[in-house]
N, C-alpha and C positions, 0 to 999 in steps of 0.2 A: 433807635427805633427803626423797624426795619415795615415797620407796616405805613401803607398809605394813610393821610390823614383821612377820608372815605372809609375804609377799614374799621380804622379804631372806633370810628360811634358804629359801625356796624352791629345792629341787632338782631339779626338771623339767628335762628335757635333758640332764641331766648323767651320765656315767658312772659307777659307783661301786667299783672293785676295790678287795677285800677280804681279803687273808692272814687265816688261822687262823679261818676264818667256818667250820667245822663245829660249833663248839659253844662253850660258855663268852662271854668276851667279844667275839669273832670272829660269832659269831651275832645278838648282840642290837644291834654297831652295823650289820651288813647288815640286818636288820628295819627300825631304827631310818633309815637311810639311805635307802631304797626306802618309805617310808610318807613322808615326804617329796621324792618325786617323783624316784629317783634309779633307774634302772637300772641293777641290782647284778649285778657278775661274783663268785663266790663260789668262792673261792680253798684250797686245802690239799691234800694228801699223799693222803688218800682219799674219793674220790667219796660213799660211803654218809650218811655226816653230812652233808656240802654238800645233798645231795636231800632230807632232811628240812625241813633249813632254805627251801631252796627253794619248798616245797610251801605251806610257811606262808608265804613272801612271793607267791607265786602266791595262795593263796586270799585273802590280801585287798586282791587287784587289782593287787598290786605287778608286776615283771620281774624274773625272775634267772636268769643262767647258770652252770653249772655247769663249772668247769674243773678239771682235776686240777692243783697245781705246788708244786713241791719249792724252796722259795728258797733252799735249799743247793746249788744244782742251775743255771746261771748260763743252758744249753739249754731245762732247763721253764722257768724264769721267761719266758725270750724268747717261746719254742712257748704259754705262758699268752697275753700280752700280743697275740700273732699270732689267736690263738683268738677272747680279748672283740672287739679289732678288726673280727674278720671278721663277729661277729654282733650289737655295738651301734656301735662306733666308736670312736674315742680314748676311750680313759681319760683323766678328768681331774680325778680324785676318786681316789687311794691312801691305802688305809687300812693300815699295815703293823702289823699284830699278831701275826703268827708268831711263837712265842716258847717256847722251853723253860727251865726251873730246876733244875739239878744240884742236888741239895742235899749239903754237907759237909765239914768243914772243911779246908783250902785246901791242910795237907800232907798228908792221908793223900788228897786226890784225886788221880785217875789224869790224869794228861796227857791223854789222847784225851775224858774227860770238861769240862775247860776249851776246848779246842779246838773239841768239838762246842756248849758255849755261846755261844760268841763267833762261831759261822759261823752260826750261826740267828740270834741275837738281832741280831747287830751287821750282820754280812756278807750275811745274809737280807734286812736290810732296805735297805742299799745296794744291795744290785743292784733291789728294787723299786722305790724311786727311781729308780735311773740307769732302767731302763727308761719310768720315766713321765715323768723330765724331757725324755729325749731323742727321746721320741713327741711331747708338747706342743711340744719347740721346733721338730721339723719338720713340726707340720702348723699354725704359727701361731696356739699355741690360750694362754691360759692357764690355773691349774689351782691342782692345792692337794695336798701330801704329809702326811698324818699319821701321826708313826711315835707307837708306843705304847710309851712308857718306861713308868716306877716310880718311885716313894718312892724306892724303893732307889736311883736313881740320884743321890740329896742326900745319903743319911743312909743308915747300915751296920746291919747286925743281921749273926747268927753264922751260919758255916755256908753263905754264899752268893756268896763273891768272885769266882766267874763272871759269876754274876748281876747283882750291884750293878757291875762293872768292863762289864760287854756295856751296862747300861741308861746309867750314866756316860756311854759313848763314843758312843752312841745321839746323847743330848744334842747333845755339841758335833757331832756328825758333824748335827744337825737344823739348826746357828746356822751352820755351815760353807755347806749348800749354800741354805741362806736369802741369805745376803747374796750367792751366787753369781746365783742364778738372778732375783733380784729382778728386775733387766733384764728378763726375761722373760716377767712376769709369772709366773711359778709361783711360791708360798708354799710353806715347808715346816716346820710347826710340832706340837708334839708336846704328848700329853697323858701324865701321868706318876699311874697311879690308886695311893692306901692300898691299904687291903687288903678288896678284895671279892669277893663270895660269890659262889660256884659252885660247880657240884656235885663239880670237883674237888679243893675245900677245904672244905667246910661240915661234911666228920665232923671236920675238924680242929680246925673252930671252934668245937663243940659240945663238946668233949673241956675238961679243964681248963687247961692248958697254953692251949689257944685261948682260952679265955673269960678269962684274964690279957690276951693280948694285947688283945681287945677291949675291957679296959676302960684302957687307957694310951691309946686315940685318944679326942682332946677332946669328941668327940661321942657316946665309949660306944655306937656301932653301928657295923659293918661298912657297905660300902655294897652298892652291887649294881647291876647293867647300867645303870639306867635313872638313876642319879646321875652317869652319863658321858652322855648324850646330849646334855646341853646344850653341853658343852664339846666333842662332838664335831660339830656342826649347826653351829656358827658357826666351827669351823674350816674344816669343806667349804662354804660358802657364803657368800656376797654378803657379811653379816652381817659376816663377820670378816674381808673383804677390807684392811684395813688394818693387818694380823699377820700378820708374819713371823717366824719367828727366835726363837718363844716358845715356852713351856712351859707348860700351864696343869696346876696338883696338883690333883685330887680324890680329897680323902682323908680328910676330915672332922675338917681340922686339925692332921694327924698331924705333919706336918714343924716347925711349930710350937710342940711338946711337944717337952721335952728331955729326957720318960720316957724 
């Protein structure tokens, strides 16, 4: 290797669309992504969060665009991808993090609440792929998919067979268009986080029921945005051009533990 370790996660040039970038962990891998040279199209359901986030990648030097898209939705996804094109270029950088949790146990949930997991989590992210494989392969380019699984797709806990069954199929749906698209050069490899904090779980964490949980991961801390960066920098870049097909857990051991 003749390039600086610097270098190879270098993302200069590159496109970077982002599902579920208004807030939580949608946010901090768009930061994360565009502080490493990447111009980020910032992706979800409503505009108002994406412009925050925006603003912060603007003031510190970064690019980002703002697009509305519904990845349940097979027309926004397209009119997305028609969008960033028109105002940076191929995407060739997907981060698919869209993602909802039903929570509750498996007979008293409602049919239309399974179905709405598995068309965000699973089918959400299928069609951000098909759009981003089938942009890279006709304009000659190659590229990198990272869908964002879960623990939950190794190992089960109560209350979430939507969940764990949409992150599961995630998986193999990741090693599926991995070995397709290899020819390609497109990579499609997925990062799978424990359990980290955000603001839309940390009263949970704080509560005692949560702070059991946190202490069954071998590491006795939760993680938080910036323990996925690593794992998400060498999957969109040079770095980790030699993965395909993988799965990297940051979880701080958790799968590990047969607590």
């Amino acid at each position: 290797m003749t390039d600086s370790p610097n270098e190879r996660f270098d993302l200069t040039g590159r496109v970077a669309l982002i599902t579920g970038a208004g807030g939580g962990l949608g946010a901090g891998f768009a930061e994360a992504l565009a502080a490493a040279g990447a111009r980020t199209v910032l992706c979800a359901r409503r505009e108002g969060p994406l412009e925050a986030v925006a603003e912060r990648i603007r003031a510190a030097g970064g690019e980002a665009a703002v697009i509305p898209m519904d990845v349940a939705d097979s027309g926004s996804v397209a009119a997305g991808f028609d969008a960033a094109e028109a105002q940076f270029g191929t995407v060739d950088v997907a981060v698919c993090n869209a993602g909802i949790a039903m929570a509750g146990f498996a007979m008293d949930m409602p049919e239309a609440d399974w179905l709405k997991t598995i068309e965000v989590n699973l089918n959400g992210c299928w069609r951000v792929a098909m759009e981003t494989g089938r942009r890279l392969r006709a304009a000659e380019k190659s590229g990198s998919v990272i869908n964002i699984s879960s623990i939950l797709g190794h190992r089960v806990a109560a209350a979430v067979a939507p969940y764990a069954a949409s992150k599961g199929a995630l998986e193999q749906l990741t090693r599926s268009l991995a070995l397709e698209w290899a020819r390609y050069g497109i990579r499609v490899n997925a990062i799978a986080p424990g359990y980290i904090a955000t603001d839309l779980n940390r009263e949970f964490f704080e509560s005692e029921p949560g702070q059991k949980m946190i202490k069954r991961i071998p590491q006795k801390r939760l993680g938080d945005v910036d323990d996925l960066v690593g794992a998400l920098l060498l999957l969109a870049s040079d770095a980790g051009r030699y993965m395909t097909g993988s799965t990297i857990a940051v979880d701080g051991g958790h799968l590990q533990s047969s607590l």
